[in-house]
Phi, psi and omega in degrees: 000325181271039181252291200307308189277316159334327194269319163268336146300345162266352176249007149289333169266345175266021130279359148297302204306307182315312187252006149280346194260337161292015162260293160357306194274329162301326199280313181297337170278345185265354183251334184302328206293299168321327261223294196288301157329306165282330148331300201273298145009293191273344165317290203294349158290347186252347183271313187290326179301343178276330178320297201295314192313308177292327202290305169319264180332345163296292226264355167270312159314317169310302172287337165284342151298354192097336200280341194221127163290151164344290207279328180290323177262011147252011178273311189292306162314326139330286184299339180299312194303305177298323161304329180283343182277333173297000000 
């Protein structure tokens, strides 16, 4: 009989073990998930803050060429600003 019941204590821990470590393996997949998300979140604050950067610069070649007077490039500049605030 202690044969017997040895045998259901041991194939009782190793199902503690199996699911601790497949609990284990969910937290690590939920925090790479996490992880990765925020990642992609700051790609595009850095793709859009570069958007704005070229669009400022267009609009400063212009004026510095010559192609837009003072009030048109500060018209414009307006609108980047504001655009970006929305």
């Amino acid at each position: 009989m202690t044969a017997l019941g040895g045998e259901v204590t041991s194939v009782g821990w190793l199902a503690v073990v199996i699911g601790a470590v497949s609990l284990l393996i969910l937290i690590v997949a939920i925090v790479a998930a996490a992880l990765r998300a925020r990642r992609r979140r700051h790609d595009a604050t850095a793709v859009a803050r570069c958007w704005g950067l070229v669009a400022e610069a267009l609009v400063v070649r212009q004026r510095v060429s010559g192609q837009i007077d003072a009030a048109t490039y500060q018209a414009r500049m307006n609108d980047l600003v504001a655009g970006g605030r929305s």
